[in-house]
N, C-alpha and C positions, 0 to 999 in steps of 0.2 A: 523454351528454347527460342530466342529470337532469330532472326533470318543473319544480324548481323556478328550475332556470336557463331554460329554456324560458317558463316563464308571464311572470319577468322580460324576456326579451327578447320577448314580446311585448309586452306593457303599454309597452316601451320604444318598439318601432314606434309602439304607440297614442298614446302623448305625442306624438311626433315628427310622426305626418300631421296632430294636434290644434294642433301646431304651424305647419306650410304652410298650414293650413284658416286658422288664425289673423294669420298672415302677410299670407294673401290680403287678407280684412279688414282691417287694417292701412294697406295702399296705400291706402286710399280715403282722399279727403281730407278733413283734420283728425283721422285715428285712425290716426296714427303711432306712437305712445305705445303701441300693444299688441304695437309688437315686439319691448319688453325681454323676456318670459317668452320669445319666441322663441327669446332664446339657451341656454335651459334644457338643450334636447337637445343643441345644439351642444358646449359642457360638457360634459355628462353623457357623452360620446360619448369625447369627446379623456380624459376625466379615465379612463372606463371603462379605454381605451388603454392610456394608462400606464402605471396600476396592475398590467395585464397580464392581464386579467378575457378570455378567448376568447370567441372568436365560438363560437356557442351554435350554426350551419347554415349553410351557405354560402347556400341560400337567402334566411333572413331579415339574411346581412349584404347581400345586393342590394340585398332592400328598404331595408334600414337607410340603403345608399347612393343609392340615387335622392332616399329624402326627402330624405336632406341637400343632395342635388344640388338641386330643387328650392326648398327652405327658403334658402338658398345667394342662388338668383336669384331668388325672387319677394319674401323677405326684406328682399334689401339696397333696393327701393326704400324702403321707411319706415324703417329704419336710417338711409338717407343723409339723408332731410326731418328728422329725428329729429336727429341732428349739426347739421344747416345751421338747424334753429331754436335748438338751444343756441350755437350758435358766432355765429350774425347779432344774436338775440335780439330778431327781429322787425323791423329795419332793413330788409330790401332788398322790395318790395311785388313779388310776385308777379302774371305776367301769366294771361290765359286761357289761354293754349296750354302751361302751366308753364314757361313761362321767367320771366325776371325785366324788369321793364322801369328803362329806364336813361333818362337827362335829356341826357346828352351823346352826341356830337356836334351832332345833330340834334335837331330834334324827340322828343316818348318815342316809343319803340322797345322792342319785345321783344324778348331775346334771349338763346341758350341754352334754346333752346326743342328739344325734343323729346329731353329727358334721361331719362325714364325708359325708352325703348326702348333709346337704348343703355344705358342700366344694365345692363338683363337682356342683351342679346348680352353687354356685358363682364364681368359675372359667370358668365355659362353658358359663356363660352371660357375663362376663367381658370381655374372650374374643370373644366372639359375637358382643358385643357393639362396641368395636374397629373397629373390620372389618368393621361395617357397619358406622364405622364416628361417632357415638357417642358419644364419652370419657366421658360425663357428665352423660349417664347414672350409669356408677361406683358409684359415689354418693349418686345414687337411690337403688342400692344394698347394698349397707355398711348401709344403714340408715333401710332397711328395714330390714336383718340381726340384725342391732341394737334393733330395737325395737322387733323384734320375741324373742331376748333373755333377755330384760329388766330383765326380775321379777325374773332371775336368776343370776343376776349382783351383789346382794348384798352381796356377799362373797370377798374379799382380792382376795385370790386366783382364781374364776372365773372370776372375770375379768381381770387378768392377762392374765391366761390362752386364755381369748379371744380376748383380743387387739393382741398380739403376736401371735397367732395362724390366726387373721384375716391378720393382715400385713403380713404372711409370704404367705399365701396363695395368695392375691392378688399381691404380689411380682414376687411368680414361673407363675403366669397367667399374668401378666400386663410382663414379659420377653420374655414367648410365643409369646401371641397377639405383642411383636413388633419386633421380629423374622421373623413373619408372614410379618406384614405389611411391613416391610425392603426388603423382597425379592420378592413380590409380585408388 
């Protein structure tokens, strides 16, 4: 291990928690918009991979993996608002509880409400599943997700809103988990 492969992998950790730090901030609402650099390490991680660039300590590829694990699921909630305002472009009015409120059947209604908790469980089990060899439990989370929001599906718009909101999420988590597992 040379001194100068070392200063690089750290300065690389250092991007990378400036990253989760940055992420955090991010979630807060209306500063979704700062999660595009987030994907900088994510990149930089998978590209390192490839190339075939080694891990520099088993120690600092830990850490290297937890940030990502982290950046993974605190990320993908302003990644997913980030997609669903380019893709609605402002059409579906958001309620207080983050759901979205709807006209039909009834009276307005909020609903699909309480999306960013499961965000984070479905990105931190996806990429769990991964590390551990899995892959096929994905399928088991998208279906179970699936069915917890059935009876709120019957709106145009919410199920828009949750196909695309699901894929993007699983998107920034399934990039992670192979970040991870590329340089691990």
């Amino acid at each position: 291990m040379t001194a100068v492969a070392l200063a690089y992998s750290i300065v690389g950790l250092v991007l990378l928690y400036a990253a989760v730090v940055l992420a955090w901030f991010a979630s807060k609402p209306g500063r979704h918009w700062l999660v595009v650099p987030c994907a900088v390490p994510i990149v930089g991680a998978v590209v390192f991979a490839l190339v075939g660039l080694p891990v520099v300590h088993p120690v600092l590829a830990v850490f290297a993996g937890l940030g990502l694990a982290l950046l993974g699921t605190i990320g993908g909630s302003p990644f997913v608002s980030l997609v669903l305002d380019l893709a609605t472009r402002g059409s579906v009015t958001l309620g207080t509880h983050g759901g979205i409120l709807v006209m039909s059947p009834a009276p307005v209604r909020e609903i699909l409400r309480g999306g960013a908790a499961i965000g984070y469980l479905e990105r931190a089990a996806l990429i769990g599943s991964v590390l551990v060899a899995q892959p096929a439990a994905v399928a088991v989370i998208v279906a179970i997700k699936g069915l917890g929001r059935y009876s709120e599906l019957e709106n145009a718009a919410a199920r828009e809103r949750f196909i695309i909101g699901t894929l993007a999420s699983l998107l920034w988590a399934g990039a992670c988990a192979a970040a991870i597992a590329l340089t691990w």
